[in-house]
C-alpha positions as CSV (number, residue, x, y, z in Angstrom):
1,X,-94.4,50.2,115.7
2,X,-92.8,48.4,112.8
3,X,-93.7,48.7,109.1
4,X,-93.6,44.6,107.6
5,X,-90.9,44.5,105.1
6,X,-89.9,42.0,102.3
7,X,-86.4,40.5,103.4
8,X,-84.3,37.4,102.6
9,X,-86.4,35.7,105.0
10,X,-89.5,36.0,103.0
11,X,-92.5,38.6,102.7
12,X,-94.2,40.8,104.4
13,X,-91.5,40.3,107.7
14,X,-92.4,42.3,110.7
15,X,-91.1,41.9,114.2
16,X,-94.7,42.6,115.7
17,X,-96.7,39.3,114.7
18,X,-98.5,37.5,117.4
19,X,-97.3,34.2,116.1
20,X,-93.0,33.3,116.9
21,X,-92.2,31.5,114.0
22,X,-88.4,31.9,114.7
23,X,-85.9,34.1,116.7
24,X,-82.3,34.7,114.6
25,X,-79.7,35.8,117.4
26,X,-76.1,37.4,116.7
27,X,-74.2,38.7,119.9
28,X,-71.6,41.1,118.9
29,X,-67.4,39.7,119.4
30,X,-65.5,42.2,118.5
31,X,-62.3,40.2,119.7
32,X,-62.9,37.3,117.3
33,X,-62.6,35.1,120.7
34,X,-64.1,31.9,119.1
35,X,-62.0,31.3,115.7
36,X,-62.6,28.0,115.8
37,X,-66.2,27.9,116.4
38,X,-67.9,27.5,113.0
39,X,-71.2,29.6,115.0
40,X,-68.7,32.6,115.3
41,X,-67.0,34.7,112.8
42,X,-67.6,38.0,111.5
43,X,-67.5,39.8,114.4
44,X,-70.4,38.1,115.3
45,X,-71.9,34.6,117.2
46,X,-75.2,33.6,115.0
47,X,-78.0,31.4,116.2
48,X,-81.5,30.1,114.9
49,X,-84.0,29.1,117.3
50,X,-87.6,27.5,116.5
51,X,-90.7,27.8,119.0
52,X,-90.7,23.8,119.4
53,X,-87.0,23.7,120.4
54,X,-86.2,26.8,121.9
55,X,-83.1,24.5,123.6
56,X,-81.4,24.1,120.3
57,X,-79.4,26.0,117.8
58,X,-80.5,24.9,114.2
59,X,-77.6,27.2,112.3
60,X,-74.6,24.1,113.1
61,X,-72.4,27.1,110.4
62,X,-72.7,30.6,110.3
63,X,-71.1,30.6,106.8
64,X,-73.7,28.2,105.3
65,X,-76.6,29.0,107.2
66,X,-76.5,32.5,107.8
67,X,-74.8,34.4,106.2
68,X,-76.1,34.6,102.5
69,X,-79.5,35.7,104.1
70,X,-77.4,38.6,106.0
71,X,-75.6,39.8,102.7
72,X,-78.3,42.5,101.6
73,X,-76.7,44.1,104.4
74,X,-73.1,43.3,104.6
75,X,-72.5,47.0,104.7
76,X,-74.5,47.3,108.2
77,X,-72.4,45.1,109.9
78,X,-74.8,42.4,108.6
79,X,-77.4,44.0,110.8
80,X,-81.3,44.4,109.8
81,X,-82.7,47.4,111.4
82,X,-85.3,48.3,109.1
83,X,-87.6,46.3,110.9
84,X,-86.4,46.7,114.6
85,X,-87.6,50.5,115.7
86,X,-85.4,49.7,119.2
87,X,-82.4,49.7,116.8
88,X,-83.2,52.6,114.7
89,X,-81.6,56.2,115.3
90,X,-84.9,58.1,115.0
């Protein structure tokens, strides 16, 4: 189980609420393999899906759409864990 945290994404963020609001996927490229993707860069793909379009990527630019939520923790590897206990090391 998962304390709620505040994050760039608002208040009171937990991973363990009954209602989806929104998923935010990164998969991992450490090759760099899609330089001219404006999704990719990094070292990471980004995504943004909604409950009512699950189909569709919202973020259309990782630098403009992502990113300055994910600079709290640049230092991570732009990674939250604090509020996925699958990621933690405990």
């Amino acid at each position: 189980m998962s304390n709620a945290g505040s994050y760039t994404t608002g208040a009171g963020v937990s991973y363990a609420t009954k209602d989806v609001k929104q998923w935010f996927v990164m998969i991992k490229d450490v090759k760099g393999r899609f330089a001219d993707n404006p999704l990719w860069g990094d070292g990471w793909g980004w995504a943004l899906y909604k409950p009512e379009d699950k189909d569709k990527n919202l973020a259309t630019n990782y630098k403009t759409d992502c990113l300055s939520c994910h600079k709290p923790v640049e230092h991570k590897d732009w990674i939250y864990t604090e509020a996925y206990p699958t990621l933690s090391k405990e």
